[in-house]
C-alpha positions as CSV (number, residue, x, y, z in Angstrom):
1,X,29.7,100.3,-35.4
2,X,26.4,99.4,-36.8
3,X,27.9,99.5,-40.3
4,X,31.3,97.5,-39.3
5,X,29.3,94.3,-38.1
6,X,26.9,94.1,-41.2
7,X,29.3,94.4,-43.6
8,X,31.0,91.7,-41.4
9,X,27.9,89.5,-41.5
10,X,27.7,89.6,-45.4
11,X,30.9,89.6,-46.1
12,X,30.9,85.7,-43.7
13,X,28.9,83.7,-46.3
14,X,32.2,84.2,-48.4
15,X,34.8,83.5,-46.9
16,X,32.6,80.1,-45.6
17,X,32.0,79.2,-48.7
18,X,35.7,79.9,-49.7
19,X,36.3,77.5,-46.6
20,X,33.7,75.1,-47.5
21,X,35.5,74.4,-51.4
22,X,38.4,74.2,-50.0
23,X,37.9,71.2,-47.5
24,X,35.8,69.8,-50.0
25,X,39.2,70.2,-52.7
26,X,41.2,68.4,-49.7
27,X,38.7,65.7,-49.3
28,X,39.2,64.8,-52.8
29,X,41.9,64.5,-53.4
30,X,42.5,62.2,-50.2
31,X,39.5,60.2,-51.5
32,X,42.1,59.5,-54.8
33,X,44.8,59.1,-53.1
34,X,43.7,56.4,-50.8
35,X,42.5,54.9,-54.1
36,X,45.2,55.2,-55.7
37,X,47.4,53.8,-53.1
38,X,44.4,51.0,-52.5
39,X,44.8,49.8,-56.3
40,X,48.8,49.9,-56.2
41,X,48.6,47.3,-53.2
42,X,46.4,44.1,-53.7
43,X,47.4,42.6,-50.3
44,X,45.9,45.3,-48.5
45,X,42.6,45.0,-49.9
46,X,42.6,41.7,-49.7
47,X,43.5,41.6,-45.7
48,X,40.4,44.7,-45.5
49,X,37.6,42.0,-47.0
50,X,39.1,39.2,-44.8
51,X,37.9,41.7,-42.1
52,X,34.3,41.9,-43.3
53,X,34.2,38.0,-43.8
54,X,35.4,36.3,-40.3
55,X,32.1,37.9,-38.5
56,X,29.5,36.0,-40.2
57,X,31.8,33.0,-40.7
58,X,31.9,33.1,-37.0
59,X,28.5,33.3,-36.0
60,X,27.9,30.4,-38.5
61,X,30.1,28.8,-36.5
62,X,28.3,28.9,-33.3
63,X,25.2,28.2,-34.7
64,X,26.3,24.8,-35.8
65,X,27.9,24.3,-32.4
66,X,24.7,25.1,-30.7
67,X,22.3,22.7,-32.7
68,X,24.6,19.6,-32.3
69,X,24.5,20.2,-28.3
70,X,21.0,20.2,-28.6
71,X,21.0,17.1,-30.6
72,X,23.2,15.3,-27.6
73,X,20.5,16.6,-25.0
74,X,17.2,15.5,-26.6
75,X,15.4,13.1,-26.3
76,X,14.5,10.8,-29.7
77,X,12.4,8.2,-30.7
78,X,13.6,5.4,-32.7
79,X,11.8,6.4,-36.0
80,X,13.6,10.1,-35.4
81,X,17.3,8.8,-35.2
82,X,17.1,7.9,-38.8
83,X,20.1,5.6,-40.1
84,X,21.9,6.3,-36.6
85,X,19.3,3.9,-34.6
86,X,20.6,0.9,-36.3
87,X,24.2,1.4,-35.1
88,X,23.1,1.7,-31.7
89,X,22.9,-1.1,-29.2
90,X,19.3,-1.0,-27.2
91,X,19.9,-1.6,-23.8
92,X,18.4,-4.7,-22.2
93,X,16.7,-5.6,-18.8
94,X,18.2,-8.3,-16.6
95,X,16.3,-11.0,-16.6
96,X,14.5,-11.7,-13.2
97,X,16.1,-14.0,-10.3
98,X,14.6,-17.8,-11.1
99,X,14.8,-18.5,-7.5
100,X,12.1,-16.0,-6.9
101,X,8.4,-16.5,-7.5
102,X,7.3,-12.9,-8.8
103,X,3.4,-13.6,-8.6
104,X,3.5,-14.9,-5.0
105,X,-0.3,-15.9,-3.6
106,X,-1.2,-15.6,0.5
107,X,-4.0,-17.7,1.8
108,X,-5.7,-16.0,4.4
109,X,-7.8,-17.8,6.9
110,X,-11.6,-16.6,7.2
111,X,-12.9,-16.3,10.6
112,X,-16.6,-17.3,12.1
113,X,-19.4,-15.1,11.8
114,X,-19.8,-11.6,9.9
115,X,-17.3,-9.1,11.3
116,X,-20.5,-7.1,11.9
117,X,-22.3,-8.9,15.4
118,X,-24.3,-10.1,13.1
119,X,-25.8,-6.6,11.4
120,X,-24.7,-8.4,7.6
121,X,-25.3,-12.0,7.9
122,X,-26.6,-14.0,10.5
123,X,-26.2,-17.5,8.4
124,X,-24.9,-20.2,11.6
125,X,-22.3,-20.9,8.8
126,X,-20.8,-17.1,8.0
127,X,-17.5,-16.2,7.8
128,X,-15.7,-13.6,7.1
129,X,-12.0,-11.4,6.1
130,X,-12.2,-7.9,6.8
131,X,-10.8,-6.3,4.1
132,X,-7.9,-4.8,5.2
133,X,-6.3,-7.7,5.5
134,X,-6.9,-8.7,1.8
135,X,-5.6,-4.8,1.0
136,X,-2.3,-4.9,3.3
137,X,-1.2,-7.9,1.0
138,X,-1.8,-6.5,-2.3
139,X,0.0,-3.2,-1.3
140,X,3.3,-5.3,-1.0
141,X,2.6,-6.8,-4.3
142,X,0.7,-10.1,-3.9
143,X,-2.8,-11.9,-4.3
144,X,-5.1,-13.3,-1.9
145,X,-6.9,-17.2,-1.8
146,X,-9.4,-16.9,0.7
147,X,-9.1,-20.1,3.0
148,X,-12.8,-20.8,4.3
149,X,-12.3,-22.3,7.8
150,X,-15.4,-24.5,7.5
151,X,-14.8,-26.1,4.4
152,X,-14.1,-29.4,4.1
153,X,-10.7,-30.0,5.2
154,X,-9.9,-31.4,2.0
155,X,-11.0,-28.5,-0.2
156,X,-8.9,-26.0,2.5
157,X,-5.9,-27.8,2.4
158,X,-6.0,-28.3,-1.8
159,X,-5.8,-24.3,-1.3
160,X,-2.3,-24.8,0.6
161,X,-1.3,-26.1,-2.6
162,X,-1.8,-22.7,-4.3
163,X,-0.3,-20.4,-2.3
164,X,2.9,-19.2,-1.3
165,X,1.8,-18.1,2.6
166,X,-0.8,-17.7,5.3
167,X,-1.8,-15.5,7.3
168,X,-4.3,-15.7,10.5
169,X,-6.0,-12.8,11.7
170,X,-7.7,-11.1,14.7
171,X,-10.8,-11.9,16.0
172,X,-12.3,-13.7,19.4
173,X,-12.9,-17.5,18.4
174,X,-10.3,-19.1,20.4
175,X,-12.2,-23.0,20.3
176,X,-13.8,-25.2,18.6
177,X,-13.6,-25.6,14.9
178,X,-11.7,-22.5,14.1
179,X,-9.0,-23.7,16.8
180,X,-8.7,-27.0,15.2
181,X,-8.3,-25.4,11.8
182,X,-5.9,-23.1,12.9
183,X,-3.8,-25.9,14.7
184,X,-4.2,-27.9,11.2
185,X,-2.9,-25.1,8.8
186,X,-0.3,-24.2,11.2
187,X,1.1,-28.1,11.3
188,X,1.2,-27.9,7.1
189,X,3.0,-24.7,7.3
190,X,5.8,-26.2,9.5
191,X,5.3,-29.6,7.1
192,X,6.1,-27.2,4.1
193,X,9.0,-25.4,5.5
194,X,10.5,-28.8,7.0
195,X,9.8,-30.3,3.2
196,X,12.4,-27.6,1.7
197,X,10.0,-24.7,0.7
198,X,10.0,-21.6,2.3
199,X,6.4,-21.0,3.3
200,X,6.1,-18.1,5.6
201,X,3.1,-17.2,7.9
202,X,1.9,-14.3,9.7
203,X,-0.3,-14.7,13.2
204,X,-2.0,-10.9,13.9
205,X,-3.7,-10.3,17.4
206,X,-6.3,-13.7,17.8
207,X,-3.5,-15.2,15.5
208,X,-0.8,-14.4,18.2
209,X,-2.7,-15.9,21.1
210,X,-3.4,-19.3,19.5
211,X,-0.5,-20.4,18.4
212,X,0.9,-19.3,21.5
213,X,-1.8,-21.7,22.7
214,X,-1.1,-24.4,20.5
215,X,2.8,-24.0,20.7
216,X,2.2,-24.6,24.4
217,X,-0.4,-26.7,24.7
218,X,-1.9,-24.6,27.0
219,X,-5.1,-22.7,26.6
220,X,-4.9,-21.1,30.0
221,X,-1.4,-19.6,29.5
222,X,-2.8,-16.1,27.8
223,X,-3.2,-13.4,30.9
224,X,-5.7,-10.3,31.4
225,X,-4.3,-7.1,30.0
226,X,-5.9,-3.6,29.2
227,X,-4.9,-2.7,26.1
228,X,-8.3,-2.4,24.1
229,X,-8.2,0.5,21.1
230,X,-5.0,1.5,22.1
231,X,-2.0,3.1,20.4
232,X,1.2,2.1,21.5
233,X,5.0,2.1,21.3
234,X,7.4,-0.9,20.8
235,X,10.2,-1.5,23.1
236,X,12.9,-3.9,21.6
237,X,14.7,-6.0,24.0
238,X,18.2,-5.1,24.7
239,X,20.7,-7.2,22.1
240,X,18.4,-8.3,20.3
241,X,19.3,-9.0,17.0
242,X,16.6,-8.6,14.5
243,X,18.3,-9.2,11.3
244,X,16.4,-12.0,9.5
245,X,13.0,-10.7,11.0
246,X,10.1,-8.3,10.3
247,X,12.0,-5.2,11.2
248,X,15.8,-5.6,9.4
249,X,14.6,-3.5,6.6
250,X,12.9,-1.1,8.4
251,X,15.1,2.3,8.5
252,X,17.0,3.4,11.4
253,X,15.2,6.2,11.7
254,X,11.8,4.4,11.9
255,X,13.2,2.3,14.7
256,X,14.1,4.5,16.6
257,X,10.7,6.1,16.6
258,X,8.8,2.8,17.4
259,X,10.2,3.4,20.7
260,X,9.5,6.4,21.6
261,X,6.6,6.9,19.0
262,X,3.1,5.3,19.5
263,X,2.8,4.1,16.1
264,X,1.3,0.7,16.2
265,X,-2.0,-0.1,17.0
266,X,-3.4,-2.7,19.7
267,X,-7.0,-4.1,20.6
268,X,-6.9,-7.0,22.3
269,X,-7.8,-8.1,26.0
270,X,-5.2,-10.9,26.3
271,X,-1.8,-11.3,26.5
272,X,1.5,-13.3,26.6
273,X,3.7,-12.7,29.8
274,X,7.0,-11.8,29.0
275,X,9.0,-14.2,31.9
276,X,7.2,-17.0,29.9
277,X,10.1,-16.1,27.6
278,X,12.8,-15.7,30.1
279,X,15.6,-17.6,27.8
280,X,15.4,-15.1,24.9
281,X,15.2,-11.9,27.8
282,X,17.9,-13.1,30.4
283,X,19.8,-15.8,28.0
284,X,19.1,-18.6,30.0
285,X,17.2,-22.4,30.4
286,X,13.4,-21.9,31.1
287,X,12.8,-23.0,34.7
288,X,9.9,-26.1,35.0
289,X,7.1,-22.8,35.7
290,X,8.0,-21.8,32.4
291,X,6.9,-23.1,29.4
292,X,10.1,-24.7,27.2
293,X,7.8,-25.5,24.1
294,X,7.3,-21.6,23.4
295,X,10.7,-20.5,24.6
296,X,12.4,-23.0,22.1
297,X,10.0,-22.1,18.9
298,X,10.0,-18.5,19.5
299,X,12.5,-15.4,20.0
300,X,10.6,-12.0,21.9
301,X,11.4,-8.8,20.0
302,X,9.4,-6.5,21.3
303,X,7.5,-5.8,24.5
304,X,4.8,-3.3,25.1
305,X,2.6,-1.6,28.3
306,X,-1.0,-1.9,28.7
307,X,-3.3,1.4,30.1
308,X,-2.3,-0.1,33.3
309,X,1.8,-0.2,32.6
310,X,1.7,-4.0,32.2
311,X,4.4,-5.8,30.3
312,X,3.0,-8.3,28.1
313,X,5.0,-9.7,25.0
314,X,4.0,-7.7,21.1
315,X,6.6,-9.2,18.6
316,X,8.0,-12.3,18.1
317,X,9.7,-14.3,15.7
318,X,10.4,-18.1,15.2
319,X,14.1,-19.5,15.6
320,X,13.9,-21.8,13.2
321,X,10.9,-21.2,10.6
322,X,9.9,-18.3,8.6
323,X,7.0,-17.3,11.2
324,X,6.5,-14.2,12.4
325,X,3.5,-13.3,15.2
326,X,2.2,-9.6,16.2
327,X,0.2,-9.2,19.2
328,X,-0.9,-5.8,17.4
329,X,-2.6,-4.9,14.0
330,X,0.4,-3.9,11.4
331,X,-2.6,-3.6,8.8
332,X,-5.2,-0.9,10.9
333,X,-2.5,1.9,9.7
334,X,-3.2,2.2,6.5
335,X,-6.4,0.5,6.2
336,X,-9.4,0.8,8.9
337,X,-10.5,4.1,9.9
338,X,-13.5,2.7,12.3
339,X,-11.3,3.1,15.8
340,X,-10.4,6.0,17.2
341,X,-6.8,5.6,18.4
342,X,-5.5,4.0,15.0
343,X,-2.6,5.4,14.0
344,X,-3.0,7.5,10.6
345,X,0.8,9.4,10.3
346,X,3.3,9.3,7.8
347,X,5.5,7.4,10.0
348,X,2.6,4.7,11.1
349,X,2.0,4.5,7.4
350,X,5.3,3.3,7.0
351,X,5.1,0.6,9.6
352,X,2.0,-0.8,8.0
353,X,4.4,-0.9,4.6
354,X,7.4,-2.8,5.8
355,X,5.4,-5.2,8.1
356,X,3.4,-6.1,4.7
357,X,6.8,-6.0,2.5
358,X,8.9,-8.4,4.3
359,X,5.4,-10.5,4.3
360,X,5.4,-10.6,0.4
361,X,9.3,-10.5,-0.1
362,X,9.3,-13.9,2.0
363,X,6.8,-15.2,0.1
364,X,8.3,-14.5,-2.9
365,X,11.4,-17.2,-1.4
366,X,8.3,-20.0,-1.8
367,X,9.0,-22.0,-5.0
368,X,5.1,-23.6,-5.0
369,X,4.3,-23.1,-8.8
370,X,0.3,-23.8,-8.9
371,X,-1.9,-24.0,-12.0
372,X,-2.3,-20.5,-13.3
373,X,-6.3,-21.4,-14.0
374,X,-7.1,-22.7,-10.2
375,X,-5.8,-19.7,-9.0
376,X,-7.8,-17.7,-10.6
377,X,-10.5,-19.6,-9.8
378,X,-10.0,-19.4,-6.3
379,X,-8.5,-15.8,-6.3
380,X,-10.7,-13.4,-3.7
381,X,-11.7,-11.4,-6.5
382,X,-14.5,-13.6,-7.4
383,X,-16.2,-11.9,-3.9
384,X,-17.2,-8.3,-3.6
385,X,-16.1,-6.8,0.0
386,X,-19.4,-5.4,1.8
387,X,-19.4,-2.0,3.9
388,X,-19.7,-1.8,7.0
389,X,-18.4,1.3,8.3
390,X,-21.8,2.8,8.7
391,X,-22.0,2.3,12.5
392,X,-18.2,3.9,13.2
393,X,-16.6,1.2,14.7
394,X,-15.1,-2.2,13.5
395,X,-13.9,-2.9,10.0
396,X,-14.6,-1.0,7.6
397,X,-15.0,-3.5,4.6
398,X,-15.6,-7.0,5.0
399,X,-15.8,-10.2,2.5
400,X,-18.2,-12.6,3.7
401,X,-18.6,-16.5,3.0
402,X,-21.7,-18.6,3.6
């Protein structure tokens, strides 16, 4: 058995090798007969190299494709577009509205003393603008003319002359010289608008009461109300229509929160009664207790409660001039940190913006062109603000004249 299988095992290697010659034979001569056939048929080796060739040809292809998509998305400069630029038309921007003055100026009245009981000046003649004031104009995109109450009245009204709009603000001085000078500015802003330009003014809080005051021509008609550092809500009278006034660009949204929201701020001990402007609420004649003078110049918007739940009138807007009178402080928002119920949200934020906005955008409507030089001359930037946050309460900035 032994001998059977090793004679088997060397006798293998031949017969493999046998095997091995004769594939190799058979290989061969397939080898020149696919050759032979190959050279005997040009088409056939022509269709085999076409075969080879379309793969590169088609990635070439999609390279190209790629890079002039990329061209289409980028961005170039001019210098980069090479003789392509020129053919190109460069796209213009419209030329701004002519009836519109785009660098509109507001005058803001200064009020007596320092803003500061007396802790930064104590000069008999000081007066003062807190800051904020100056700061909610120039958010909505105008400059500021300080008008000095106590300057000669000829110096204060050459300042009408270059400004497109006033605006009065709080404080306590309700007599005297600073009433008289109110009274004055506010008769050329009616003058102005009844001339043909559109000259629009803003009363805030001591600016609410006197020209209620004046309007009237009744210093006693401003009642007791308790609504001292206080946040509050706005509650708009039913029907009324508020498009042409302070709040018709304000989002529904925003509105809606004003009422339910206490996103406006109030300080102030005095107040207007809202039966005073019976006509506008009920739709009817003011009876002889009322006061016809103030019903027929202004329209109520809003109405708000005191810590006590008194009524007492917080918006209103004139029928027929561009005047608009908050018994709150649209400005504190944004701008005075030295109270403790002011305010600060996103959505109080935005109050302080469109009050300010629709400010600037109807001041923009005022076609007074003044000399570019006594403007600049005039502009509050010639005055550094002062600080006077450092005992937590008041303003926080104040500029002060003497």
């Amino acid at each position: 058995m032994a001998s059977n299988s090793l004679s088997d095992f060397f006798s293998k290697p031949s017969a493999q090798t046998s095997n091995l010659d004769t594939a190799q034979s058979d290989a061969v001569h397939a080898s020149s007969s696919s050759s032979s056939s190959s050279s005997s048929s040009p088409s056939a080796r022509f269709s085999e190299i076409c075969n080879y060739l379309w793969i590169p040809l088609l990635i070439s292809f999609f390279k190209e494709l790629s890079l002039a998509r990329a061209s289409e998305s980028a961005i170039l400069m001019p210098t980069q577009r090479g003789n392509d630029f020129r053919g190109l038309s460069v796209p213009r921007c419209p030329a701004p509205d002519a009836k519109l003055n785009f660098r509109p100026v507001i005058g803001i009245l200064s009020h007596p003393g320092d803003g500061a009981s007396g802790r930064l000046s104590n000069a008999s003649n000081a007066s003062y603008i807190a800051a904020s004031y100056v700061k909610f104009v120039e958010s909505a995109g105008a400059r500021v003319i300080p008008l000095i109450y106590n300057d000669p009245p000829e110096v204060l009204y050459e300042k009408l002359n270059m400004i497109n709009g006033v605006l009065f603000t709080g404080g306590w001085a309700k007599s005297g010289l600073y009433y008289e000078t109110v009274k004055g500015v506010f008769k050329k802003v009616l003058a102005k608008n009844d001339a043909g330009d559109h000259f629009p003014l803003y009363a805030i809080c001591l600016g609410f009461e006197l020209l209620t005051m004046i309007i009237s021509e009744n210093r006693n008609i401003l009642e007791e109300f308790d609504a001292t550092d206080q946040a509050s809500t706005l509650e708009f009278l039913k029907n009324v229509d508020i498009e042409g006034t302070v709040f018709q660009r304000f989002p529904p949204d925003l509105l809606q929160k004003l009422s339910t929201d206490c996103l406006v701020m109030q300080n102030h001990h005095v107040s207007l009664v809202p039966l005073t402007h019976s006509r506008m609420i009920l739709d009817s004649k003011p009876t002889p207790t009322e006061n016809a003078d103030l019903s027929n110049f202004f329209k109520v918007l809003t109405t708000s409660l005191d810590g006590d739940n008194k009524e007492y009138v917080s918006t209103v807007q004139a029928w027929n001039y561009p005047v608009s009178a908050f018994q709150w402080h649209p400005e504190k928002n944004a701008f005075e940190w030295g109270l403790s119920m002011i305010p600060h949200s996103d959505d109080a934020i935005r109050v302080t913006q469109h009050v300010a906005n629709f400010f600037v955008s109807e001041a923009r409507k005022s076609m007074n062109r003044p000399s570019a030089r006594k403007v600049l001359e005039s502009l509050i930037y010639n005055y550094s603000p002062t600080y006077c946050g450092r005992a937590g309460k008041g303003y926080d900035e104040v500029y002060i004249f003497t």
